[in-house]
Residue frames relative to the residue before (quaternion, step in Angstrom):
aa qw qx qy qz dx dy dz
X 1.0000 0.0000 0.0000 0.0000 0.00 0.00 0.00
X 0.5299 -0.5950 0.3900 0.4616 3.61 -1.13 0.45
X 0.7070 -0.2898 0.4487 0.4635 3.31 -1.54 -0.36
X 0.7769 0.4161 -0.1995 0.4284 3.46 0.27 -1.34
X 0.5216 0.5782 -0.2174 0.5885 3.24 1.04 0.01
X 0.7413 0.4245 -0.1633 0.4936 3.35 0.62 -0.60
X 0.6677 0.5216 -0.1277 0.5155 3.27 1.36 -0.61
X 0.5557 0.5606 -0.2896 0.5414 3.22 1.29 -1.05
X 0.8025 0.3616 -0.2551 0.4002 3.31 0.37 -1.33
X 0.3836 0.6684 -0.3707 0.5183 3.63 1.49 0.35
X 0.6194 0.6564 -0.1201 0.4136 3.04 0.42 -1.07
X 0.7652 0.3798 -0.0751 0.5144 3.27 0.84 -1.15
X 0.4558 -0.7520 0.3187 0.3538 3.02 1.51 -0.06
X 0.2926 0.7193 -0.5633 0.2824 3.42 1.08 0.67
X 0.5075 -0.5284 0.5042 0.4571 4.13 -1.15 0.36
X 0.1254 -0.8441 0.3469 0.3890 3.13 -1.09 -0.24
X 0.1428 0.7146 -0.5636 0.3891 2.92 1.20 1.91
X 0.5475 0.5102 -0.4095 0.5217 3.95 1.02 -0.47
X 0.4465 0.7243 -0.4998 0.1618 3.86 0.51 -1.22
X 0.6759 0.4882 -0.3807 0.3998 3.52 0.69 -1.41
X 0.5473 0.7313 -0.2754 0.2995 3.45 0.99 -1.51
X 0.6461 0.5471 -0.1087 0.5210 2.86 0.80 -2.06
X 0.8071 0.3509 -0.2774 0.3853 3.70 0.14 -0.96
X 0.5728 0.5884 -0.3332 0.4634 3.59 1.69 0.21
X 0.4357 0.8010 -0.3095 0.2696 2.82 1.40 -1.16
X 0.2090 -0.7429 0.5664 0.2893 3.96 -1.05 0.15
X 0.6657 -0.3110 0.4344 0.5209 3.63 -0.73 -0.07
X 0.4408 -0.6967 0.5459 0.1494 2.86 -1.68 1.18
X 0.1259 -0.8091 0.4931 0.2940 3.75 -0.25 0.68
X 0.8480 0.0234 -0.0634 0.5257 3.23 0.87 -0.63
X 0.4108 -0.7009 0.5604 0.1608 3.65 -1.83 0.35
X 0.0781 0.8333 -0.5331 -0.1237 3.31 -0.18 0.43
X 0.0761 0.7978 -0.5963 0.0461 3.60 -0.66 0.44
X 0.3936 -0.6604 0.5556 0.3167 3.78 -1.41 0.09
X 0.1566 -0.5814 0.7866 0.1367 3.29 -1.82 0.00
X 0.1106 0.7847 -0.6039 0.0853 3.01 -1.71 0.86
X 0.5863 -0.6262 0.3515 0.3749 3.33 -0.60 1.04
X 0.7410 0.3951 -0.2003 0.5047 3.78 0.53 -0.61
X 0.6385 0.1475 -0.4564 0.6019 3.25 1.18 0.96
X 0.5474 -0.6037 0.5336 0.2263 3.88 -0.98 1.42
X 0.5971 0.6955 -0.2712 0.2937 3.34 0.58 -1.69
X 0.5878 0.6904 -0.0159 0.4214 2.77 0.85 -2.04
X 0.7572 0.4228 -0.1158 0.4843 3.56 0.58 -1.29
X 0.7114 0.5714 -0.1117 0.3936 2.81 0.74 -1.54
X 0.5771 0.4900 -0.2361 0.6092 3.92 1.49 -1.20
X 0.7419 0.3115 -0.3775 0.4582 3.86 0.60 -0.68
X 0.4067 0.6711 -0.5517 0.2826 3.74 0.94 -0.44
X 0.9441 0.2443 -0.0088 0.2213 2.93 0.42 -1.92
X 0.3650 -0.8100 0.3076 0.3406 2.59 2.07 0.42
X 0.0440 0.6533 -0.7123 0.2527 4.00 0.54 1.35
X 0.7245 0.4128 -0.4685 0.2920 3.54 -0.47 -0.54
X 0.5783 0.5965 -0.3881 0.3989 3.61 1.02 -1.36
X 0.5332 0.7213 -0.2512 0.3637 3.29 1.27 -1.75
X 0.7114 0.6316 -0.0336 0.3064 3.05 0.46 -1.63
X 0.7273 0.2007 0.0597 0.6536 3.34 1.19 -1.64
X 0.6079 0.5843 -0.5159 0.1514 3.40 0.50 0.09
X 0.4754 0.6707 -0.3217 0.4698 3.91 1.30 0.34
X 0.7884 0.2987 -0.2355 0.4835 2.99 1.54 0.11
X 0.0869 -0.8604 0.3466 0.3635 3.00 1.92 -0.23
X 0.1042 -0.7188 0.6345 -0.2643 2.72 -0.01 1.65
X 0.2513 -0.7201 0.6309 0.1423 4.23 -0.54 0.19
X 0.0602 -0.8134 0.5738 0.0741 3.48 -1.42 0.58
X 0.2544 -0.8978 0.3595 0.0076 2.67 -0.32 1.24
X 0.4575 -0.7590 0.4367 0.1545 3.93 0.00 1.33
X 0.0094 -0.7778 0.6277 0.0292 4.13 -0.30 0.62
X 0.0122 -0.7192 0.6603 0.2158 3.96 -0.21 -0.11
X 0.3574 -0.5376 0.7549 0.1154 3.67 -1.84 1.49
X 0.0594 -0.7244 0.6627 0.1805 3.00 -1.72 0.36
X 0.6583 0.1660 -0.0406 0.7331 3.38 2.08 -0.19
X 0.6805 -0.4234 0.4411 0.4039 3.34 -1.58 0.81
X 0.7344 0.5025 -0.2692 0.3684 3.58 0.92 -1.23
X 0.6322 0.6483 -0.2366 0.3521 3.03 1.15 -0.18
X 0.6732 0.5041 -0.2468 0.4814 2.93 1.71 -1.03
X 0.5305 0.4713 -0.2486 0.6592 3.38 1.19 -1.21
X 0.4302 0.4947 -0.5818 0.4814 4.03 -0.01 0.48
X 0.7671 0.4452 -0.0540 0.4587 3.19 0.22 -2.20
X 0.6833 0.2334 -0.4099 0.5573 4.14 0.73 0.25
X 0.6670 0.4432 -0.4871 0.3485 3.05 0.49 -0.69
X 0.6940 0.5427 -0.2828 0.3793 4.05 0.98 -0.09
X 0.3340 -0.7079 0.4613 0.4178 3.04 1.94 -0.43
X 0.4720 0.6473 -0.5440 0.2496 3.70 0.67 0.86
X 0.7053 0.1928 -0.0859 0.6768 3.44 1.61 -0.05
X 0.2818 -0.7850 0.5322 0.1453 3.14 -1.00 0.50
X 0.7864 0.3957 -0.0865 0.4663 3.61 1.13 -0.01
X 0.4279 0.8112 -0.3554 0.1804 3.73 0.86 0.33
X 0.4653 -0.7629 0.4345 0.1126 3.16 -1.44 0.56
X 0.0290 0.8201 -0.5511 0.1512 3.60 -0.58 1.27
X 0.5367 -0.5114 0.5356 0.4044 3.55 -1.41 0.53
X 0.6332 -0.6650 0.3262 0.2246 3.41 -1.10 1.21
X 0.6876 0.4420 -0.3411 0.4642 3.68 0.80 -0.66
X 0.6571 0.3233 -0.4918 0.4711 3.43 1.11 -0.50
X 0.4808 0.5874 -0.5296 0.3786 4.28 0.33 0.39
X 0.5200 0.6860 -0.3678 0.3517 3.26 1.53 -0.58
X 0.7376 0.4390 -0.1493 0.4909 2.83 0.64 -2.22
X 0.6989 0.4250 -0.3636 0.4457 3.91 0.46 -0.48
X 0.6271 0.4069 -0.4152 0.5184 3.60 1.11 0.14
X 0.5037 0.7050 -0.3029 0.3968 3.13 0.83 -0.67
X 0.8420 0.1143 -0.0051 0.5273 3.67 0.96 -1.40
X 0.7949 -0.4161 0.0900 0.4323 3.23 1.33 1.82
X 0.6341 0.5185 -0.4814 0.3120 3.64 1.19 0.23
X 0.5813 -0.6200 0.4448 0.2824 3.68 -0.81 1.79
X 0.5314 0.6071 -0.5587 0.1922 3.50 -0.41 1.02
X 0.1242 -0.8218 0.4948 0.2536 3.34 -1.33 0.07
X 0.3401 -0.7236 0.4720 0.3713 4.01 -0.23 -0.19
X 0.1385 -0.8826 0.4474 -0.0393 3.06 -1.17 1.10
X 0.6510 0.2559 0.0979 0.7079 3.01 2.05 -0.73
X 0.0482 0.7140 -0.6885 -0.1174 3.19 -1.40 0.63
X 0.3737 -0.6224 0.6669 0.1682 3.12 -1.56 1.72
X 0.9036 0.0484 -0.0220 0.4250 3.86 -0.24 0.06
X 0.1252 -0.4907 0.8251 0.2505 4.05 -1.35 0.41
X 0.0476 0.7205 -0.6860 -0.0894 4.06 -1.14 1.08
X 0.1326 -0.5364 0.8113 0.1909 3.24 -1.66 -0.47
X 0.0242 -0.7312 0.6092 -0.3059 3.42 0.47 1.89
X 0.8345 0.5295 0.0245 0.1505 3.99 0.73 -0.63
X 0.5194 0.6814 -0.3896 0.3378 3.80 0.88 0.25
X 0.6327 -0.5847 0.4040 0.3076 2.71 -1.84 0.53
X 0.2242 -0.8478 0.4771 -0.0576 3.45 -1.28 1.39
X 0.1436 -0.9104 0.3855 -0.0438 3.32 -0.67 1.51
X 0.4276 -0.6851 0.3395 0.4822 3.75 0.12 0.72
X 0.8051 -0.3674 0.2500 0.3928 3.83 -1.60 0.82
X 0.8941 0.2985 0.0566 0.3291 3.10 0.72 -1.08
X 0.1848 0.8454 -0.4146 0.2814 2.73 2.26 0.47
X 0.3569 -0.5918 0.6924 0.2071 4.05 -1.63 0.63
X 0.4153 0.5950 -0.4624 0.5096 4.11 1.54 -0.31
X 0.0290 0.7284 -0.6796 0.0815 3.85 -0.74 1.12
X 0.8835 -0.0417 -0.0725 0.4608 3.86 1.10 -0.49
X 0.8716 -0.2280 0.1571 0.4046 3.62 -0.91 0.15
X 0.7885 0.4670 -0.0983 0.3879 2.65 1.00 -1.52
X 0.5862 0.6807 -0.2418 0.3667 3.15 1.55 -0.91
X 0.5429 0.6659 -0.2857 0.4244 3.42 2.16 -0.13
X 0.4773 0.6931 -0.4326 0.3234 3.33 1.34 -0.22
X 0.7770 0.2381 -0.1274 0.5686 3.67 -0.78 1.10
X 0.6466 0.5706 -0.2582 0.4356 3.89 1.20 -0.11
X 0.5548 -0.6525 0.4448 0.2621 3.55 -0.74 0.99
X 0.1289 0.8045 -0.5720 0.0952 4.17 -0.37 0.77
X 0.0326 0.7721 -0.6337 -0.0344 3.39 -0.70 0.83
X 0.1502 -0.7075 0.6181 -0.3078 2.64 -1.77 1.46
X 0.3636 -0.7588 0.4871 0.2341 3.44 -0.28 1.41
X 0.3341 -0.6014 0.6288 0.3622 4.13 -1.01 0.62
X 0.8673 0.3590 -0.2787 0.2033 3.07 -1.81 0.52
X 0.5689 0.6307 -0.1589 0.5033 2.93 2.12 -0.19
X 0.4529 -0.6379 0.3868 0.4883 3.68 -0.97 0.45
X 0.6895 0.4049 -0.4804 0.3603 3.75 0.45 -0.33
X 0.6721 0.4792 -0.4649 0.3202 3.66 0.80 0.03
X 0.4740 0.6602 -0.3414 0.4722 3.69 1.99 0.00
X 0.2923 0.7454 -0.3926 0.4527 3.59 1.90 -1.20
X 0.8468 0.3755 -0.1893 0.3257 2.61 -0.79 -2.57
X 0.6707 0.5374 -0.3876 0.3334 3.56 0.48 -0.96
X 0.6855 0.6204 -0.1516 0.3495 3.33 0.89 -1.65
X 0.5567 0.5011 -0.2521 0.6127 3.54 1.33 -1.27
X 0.7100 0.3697 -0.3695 0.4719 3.63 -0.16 -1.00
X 0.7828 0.2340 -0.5041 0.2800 3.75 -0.05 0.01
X 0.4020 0.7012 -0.5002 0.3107 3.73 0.91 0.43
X 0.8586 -0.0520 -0.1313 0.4929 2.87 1.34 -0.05
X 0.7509 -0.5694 -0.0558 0.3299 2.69 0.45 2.52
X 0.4565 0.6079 -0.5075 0.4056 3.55 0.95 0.49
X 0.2692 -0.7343 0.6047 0.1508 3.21 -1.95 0.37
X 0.6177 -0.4206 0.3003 0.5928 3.67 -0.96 -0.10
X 0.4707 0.7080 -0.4012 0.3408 3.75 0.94 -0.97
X 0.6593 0.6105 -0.1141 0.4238 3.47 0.93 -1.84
X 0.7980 0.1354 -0.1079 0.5773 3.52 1.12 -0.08
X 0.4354 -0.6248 0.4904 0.4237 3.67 -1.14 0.44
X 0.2369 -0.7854 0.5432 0.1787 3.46 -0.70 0.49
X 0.1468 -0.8399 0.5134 0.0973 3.69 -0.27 0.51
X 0.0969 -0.8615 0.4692 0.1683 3.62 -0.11 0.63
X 0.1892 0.7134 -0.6589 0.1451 3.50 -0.59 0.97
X 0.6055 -0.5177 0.4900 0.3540 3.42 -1.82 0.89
X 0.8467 -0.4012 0.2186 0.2727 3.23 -1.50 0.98
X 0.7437 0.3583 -0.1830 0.5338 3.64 0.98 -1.16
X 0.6040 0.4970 -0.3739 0.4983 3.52 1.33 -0.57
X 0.5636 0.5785 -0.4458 0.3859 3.62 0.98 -0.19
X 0.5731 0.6251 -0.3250 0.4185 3.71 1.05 -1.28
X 0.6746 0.5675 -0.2592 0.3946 3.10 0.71 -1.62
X 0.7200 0.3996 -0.3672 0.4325 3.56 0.39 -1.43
X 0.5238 0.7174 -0.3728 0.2684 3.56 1.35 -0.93
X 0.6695 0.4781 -0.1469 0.5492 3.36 0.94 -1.81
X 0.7447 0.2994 -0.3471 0.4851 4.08 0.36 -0.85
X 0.0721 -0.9358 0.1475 0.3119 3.49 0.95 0.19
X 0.0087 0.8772 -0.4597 0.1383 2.90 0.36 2.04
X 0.4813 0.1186 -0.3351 0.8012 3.59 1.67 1.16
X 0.6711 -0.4887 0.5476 0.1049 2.49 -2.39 0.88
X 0.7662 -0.0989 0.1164 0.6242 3.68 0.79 -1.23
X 0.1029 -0.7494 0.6540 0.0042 3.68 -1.50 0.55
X 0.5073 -0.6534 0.5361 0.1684 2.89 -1.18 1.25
X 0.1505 -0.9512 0.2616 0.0646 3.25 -0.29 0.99
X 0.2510 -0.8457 0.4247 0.2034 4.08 -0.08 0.28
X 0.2519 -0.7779 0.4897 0.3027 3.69 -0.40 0.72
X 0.5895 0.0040 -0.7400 -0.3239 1.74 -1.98 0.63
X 0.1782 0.8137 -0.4294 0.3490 3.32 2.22 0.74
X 0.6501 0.3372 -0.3389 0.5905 3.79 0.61 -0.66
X 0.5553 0.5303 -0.4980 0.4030 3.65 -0.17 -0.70
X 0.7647 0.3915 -0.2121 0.4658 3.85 0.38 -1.08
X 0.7435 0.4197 -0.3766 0.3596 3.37 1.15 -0.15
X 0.4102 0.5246 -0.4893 0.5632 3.51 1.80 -0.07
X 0.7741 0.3807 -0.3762 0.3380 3.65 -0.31 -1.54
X 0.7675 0.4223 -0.2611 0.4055 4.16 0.67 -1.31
X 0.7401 0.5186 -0.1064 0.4147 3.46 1.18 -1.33
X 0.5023 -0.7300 0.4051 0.2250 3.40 0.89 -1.15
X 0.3053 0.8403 -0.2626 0.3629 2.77 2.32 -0.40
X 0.1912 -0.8080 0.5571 0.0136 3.26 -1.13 1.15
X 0.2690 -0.7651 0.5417 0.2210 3.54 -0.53 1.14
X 0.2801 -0.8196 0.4796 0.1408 3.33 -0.86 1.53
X 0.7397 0.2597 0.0015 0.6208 3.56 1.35 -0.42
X 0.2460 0.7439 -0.6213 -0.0096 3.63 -0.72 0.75
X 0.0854 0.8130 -0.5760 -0.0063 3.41 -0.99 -0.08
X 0.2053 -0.7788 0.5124 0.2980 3.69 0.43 1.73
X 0.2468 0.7648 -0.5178 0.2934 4.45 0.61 -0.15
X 0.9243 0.0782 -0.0695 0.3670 2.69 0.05 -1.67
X 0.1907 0.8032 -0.3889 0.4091 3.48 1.51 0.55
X 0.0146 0.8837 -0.4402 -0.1585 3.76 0.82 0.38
X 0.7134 -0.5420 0.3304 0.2968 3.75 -0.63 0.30
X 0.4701 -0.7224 0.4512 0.2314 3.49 -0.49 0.88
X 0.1970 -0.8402 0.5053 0.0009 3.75 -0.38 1.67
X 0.0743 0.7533 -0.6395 -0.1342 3.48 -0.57 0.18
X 0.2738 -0.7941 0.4942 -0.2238 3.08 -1.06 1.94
X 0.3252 -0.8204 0.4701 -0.0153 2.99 -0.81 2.37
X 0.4496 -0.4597 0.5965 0.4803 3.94 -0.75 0.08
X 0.5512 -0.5652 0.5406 0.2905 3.28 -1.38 0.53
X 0.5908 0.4658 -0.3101 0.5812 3.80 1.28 -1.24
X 0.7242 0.3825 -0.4223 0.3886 3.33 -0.07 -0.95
X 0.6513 0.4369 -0.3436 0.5166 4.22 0.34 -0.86
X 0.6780 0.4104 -0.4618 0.3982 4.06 0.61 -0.03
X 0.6892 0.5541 -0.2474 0.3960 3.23 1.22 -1.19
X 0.7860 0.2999 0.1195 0.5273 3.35 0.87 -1.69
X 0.0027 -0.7923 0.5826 -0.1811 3.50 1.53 1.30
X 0.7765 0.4898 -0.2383 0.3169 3.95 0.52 -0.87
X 0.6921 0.5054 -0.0938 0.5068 3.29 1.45 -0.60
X 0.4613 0.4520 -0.2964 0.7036 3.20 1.95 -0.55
X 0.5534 0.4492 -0.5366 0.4517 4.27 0.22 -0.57
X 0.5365 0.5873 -0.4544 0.4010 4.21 0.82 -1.24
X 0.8065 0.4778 -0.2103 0.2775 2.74 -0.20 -1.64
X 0.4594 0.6617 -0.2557 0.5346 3.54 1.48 -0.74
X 0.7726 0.4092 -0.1251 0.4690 3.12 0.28 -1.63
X 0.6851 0.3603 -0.4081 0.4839 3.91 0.87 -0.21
X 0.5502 0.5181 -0.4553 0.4706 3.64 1.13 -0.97
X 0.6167 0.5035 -0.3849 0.4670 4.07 0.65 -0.74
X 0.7176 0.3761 -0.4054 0.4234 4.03 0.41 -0.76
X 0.5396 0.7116 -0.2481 0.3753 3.65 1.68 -0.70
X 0.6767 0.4863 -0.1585 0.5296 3.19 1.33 -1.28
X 0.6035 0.4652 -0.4028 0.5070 3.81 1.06 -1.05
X 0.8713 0.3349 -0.2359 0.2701 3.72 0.40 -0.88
X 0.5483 0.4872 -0.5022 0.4581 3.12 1.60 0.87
X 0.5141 0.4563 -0.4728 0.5514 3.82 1.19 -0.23
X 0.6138 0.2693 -0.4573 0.5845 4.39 0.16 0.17
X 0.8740 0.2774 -0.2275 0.3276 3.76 0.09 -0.15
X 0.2224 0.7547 -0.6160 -0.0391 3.67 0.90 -0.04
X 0.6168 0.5816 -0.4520 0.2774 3.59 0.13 -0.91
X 0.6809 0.4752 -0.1014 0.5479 3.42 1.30 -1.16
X 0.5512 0.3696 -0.4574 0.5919 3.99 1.03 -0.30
X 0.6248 0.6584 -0.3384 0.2482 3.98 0.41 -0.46
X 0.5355 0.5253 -0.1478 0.6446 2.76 1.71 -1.37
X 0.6044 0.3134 -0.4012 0.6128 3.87 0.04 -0.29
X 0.7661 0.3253 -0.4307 0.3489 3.62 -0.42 -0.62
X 0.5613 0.5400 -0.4662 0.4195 3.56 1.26 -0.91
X 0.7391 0.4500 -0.3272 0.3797 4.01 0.42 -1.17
X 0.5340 0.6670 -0.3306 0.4009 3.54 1.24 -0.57
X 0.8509 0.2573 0.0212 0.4576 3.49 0.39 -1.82
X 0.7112 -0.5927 0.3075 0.2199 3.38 1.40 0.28
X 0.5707 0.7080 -0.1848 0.3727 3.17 1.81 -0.81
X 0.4616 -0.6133 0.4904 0.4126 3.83 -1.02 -0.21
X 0.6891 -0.4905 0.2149 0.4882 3.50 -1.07 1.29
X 0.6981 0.6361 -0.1561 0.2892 3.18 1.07 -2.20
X 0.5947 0.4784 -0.2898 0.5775 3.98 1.70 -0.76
X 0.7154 0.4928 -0.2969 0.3964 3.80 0.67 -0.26
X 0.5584 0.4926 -0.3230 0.5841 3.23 1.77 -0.75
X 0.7273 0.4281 -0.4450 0.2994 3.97 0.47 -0.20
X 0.4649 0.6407 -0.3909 0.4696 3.16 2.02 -0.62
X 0.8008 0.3033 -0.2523 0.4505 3.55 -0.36 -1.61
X 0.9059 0.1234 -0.2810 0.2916 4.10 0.20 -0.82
X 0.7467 0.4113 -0.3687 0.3707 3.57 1.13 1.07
X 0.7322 0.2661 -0.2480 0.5759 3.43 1.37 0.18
X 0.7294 0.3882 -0.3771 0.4184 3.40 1.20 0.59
X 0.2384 -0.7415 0.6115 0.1395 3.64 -0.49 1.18
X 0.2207 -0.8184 0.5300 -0.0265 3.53 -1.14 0.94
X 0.3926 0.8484 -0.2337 0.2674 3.43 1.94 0.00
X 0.7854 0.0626 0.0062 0.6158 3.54 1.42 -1.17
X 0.1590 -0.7576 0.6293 0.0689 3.46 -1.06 0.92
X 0.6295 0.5963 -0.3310 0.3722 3.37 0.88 -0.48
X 0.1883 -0.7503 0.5338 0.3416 3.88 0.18 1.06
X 0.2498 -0.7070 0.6594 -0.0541 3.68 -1.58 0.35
X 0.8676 -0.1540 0.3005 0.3650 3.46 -1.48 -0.52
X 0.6560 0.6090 -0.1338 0.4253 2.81 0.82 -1.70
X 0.6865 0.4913 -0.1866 0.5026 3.21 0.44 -1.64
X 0.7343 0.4573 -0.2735 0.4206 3.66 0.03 -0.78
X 0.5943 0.5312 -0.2883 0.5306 3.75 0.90 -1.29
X 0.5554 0.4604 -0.3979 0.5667 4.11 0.89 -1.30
X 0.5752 0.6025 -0.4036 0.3785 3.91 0.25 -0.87
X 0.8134 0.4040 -0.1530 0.3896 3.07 0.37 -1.49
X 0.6672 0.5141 -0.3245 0.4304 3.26 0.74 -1.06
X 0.4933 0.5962 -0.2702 0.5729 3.83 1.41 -1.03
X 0.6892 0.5275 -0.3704 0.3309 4.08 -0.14 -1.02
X 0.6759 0.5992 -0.3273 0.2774 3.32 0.17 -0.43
X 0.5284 0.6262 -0.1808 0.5440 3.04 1.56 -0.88
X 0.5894 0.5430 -0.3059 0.5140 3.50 1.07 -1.01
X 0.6175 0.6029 -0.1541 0.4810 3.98 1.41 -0.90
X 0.7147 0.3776 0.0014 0.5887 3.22 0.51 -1.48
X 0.6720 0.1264 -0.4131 0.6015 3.91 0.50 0.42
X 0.5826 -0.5569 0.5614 0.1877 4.04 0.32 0.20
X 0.4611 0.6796 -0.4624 0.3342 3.29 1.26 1.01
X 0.5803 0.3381 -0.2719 0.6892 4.00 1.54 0.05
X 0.7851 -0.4669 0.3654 0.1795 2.77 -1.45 0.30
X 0.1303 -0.7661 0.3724 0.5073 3.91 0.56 -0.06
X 0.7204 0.3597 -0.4957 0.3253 3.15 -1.65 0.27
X 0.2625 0.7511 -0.4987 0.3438 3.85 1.63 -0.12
X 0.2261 -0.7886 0.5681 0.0659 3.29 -1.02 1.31
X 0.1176 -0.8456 0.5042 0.1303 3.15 0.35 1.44
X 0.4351 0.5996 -0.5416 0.3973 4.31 0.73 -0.14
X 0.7267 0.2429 -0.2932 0.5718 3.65 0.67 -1.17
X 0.4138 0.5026 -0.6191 0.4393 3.57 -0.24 0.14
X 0.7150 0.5209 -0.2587 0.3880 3.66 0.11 -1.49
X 0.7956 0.3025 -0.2257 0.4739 3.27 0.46 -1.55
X 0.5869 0.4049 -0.4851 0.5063 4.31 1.06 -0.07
X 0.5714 0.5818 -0.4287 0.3888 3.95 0.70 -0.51
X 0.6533 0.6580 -0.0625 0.3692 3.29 0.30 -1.61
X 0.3987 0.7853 -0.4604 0.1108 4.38 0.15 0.19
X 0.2327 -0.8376 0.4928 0.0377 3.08 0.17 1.94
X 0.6990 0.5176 -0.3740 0.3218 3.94 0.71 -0.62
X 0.7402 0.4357 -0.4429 0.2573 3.64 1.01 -0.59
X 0.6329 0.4930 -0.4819 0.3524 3.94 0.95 -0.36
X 0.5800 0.5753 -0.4525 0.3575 3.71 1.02 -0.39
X 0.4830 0.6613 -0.3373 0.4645 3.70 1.41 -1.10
X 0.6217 0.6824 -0.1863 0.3364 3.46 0.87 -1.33
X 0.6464 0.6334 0.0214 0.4248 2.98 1.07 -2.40
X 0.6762 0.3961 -0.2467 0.5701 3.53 0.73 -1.66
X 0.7872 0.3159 -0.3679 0.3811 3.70 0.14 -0.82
């Protein structure tokens, strides 16, 4: 490869142990990635179409997935139907955890996207008061890890309640017709049920709110180390221009997800922090402290080493690589 070439693909923060790879590599034909309402970022990169931008010199296609749940996305990699998706971090855990090829590279958000949610008029005043009560709550998801996580502070288990499993909007619904008692909730679906419904969050706790992951195929980040650095680099021009614009990332989520201006403005400028993408210390320790739960409801396998899980899940060197250049 040329010199300039070689640099470039520096630059991007590829290693340059992949380089050979890279220089074997064929042309990308296609990208596949997700959007989702409960990542801004996400919205905000397809608004303006940077990515097309990005790849069109290679004619490279992008391709557009919509998530409606962490579980969804990690569905869609763990099938190879996308190669790039976004999910609250503890659930990336548990889907790495039980064999789905991914690694993190990037964080699209630190949210508080999550609590437990009771209709206006609920007689439910505390945690406890869930024992024996009907709670829906999507599996595989961070609010359905919440629900789990809250209930043992104060000695309940999933057992200890009826759990009801319904996608994220089907939870609201039962919430509002009130065919459950409480739901675990996801913004910017809960946001509309405090501001439209009246809904009262019985239980928050931004802790256990795990951090917004964006998650590479393991093949696709060995093969296509240079094209993942892009993608980085747009989710990074995506992220600068919603922290100078929330008012204006709100308004895209508001036209996106259907929502009132006034439910998008509580999502993007009060429970979403837009400050660090680069996972770290932090990120890993939130992991840990969060894992157990994954144990103690019987959601991995036993003997599942959830430390390595963390430390193969978890890839603090490629957004910093990124960063320096």
């Amino acid at each position: 490869m040329k010199r300039r070439s070689l640099l470039q693909l520096a630059a991007s923060g590829a290693a340059l142990a992949t380089l050979p790879a890279i220089a074997r590599a064929a042309p990308l034909e296609e990208l596949r990635l997700d959007y989702a309402h409960y990542s801004p970022t996400s919205l905000v990169l397809r608004h303006f179409g940077w990515l097309e931008e990005a790849f069109k010199g290679d004619g490279t296609r992008i391709k557009w997935v919509f998530s409606a749940g962490s579980n969804r996305a990690l569905e869609y990699l763990n099938a190879n139907s996308i190669d790039i998706g976004s999910s609250a971090g503890l659930a990336a855990l548990l889907a790495k955890a039980n064999g789905n090829p991914i690694r993190t590279p990037y964080l699209f958000s630190r949210p508080e996207w999550t609590a437990l949610v009771v209709p206006k008029h609920s007689t439910i005043r505390s945690l406890a008061d869930l024992k024996g009560k009907k709670v829906a709550a999507t599996k595989g998801t961070d609010p359905y890890l919440f629900l789990l996580r809250a209930l043992h502070t104060v000695g309940l288990k999933r057992s200890d309640i009826e759990h009801v499993s319904l996608q994220h909007a089907e939870g609201r619904a039962a919430l509002e017709q009130g065919r459950v008692d409480a739901w675990a909730g996801l913004d910017p679906l809960m946001a509309a049920a405090e501001l439209e419904g009246g809904a009262r969050l019985l239980y928050r706790n931004v802790g256990f709110n795990t951090y917004g992951f964006l998650n590479v195929r393991e093949d696709f980040l060995a093969s296509r180390a240079n094209e993942t650095a892009r993608v980085l680099k747009a989710y990074e021009r995506a992220r600068a221009w919603t922290r100078a614009n929330p008012s204006e990332a709100a308004r895209i989520l508001s036209a996106e997800a259907k929502v009132p201006l006034p439910v998008a403005l509580l999502q993007v400028k009060l429970r979403s922090d837009f400050s660090n993408a680069q996972p770290g210390p932090e990120h890993l320790r939130a992991l840990q402290l969060a894992a157990p739960i994954l144990r103690d409801e019987a959601l991995v396998r036993p003997g599942t080493d959830l430390g390595k899980a963390i430390a193969g899940l978890v890839d603090t060197s490629f957004a910093r690589q990124l960063t320096k250049a």
